[in-house]
C-alpha positions as CSV (number, residue, x, y, z in Angstrom):
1,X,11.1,66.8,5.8
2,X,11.3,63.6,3.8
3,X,10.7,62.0,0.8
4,X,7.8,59.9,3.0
5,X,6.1,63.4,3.6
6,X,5.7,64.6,0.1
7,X,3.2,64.7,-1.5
8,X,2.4,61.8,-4.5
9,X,5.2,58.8,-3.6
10,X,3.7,56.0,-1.9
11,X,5.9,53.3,-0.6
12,X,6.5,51.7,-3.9
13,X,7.5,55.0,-5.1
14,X,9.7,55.8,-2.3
15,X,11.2,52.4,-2.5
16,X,12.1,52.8,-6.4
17,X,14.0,56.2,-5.4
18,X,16.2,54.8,-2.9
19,X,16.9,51.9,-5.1
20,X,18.3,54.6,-7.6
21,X,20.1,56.0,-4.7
22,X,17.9,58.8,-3.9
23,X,17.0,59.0,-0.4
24,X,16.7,62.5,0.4
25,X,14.8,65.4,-0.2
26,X,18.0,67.2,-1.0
27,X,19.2,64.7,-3.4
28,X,15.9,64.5,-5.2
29,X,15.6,68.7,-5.2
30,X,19.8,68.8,-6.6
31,X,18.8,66.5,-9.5
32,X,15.1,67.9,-10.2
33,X,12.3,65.6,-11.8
34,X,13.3,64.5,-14.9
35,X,17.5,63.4,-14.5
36,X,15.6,61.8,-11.2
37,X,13.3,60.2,-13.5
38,X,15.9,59.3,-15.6
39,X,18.2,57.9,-13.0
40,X,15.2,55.8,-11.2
41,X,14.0,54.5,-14.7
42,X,18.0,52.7,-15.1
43,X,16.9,50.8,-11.9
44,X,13.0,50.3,-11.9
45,X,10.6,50.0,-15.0
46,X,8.7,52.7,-14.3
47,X,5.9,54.9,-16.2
48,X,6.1,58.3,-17.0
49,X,3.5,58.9,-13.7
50,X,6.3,58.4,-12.0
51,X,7.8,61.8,-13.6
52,X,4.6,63.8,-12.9
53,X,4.6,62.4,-9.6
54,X,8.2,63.8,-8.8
55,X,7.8,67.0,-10.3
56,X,4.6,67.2,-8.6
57,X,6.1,66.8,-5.3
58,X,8.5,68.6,-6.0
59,X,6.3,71.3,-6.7
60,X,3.8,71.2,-4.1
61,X,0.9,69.6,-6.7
62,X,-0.9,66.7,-7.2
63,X,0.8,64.7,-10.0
64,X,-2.6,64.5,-11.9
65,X,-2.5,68.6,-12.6
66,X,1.5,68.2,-13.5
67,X,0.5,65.6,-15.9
68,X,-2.0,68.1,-17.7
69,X,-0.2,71.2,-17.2
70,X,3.4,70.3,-17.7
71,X,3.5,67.4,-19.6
72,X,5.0,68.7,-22.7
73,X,7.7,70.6,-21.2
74,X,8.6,67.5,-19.1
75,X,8.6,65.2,-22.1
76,X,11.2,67.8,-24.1
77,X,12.9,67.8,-21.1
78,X,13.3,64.1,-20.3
79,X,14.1,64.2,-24.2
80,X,16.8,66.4,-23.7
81,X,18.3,64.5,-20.7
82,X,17.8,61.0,-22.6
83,X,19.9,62.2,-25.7
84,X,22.4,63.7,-23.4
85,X,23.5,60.2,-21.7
86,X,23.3,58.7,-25.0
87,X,26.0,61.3,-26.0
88,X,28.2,60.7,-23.3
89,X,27.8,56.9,-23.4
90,X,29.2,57.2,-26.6
């Protein structure tokens, strides 16, 4: 399987992952949704429907129920990930 065959990513989607340098399903499944997020978002502006949309296919679910179910734990997450580069950039 690959990223084309999930679930949620169009081709702009897919396109914004492998200009972030993720262009397999087991690159996008070692760094999980949100440091894939993170690491498409230093390429690409992108929304956070971009994060449900991983984590979603990820998942197996439509990025619309990630985005009501999971949305704060993604958003601490991301948080987390977000402070942690700041850290080490410093």
């Amino acid at each position: 399987m690959n990223l084309a065959d999930l679930p949620n990513f169009g081709p702009k989607s897919q396109q914004m992952l492998a200009q972030a340098g993720i262009l397999t399903l087991e690159q996008l499944r070692e760094l999980g949704a949100v440091r894939a997020f993170v690491q498409v978002k230093r390429t690409s502006n992108v929304s956070l429907n971009l994060l449900w949309a991983i984590e979603g296919a990820l998942s197996g679910r439509h990025w619309q129920e990630v985005a009501k179910h999971d949305r704060l734990s993604l958003l601490l997450a991301l948080e987390d990930v977000e402070n942690e580069c700041k850290i080490s950039q410093a």
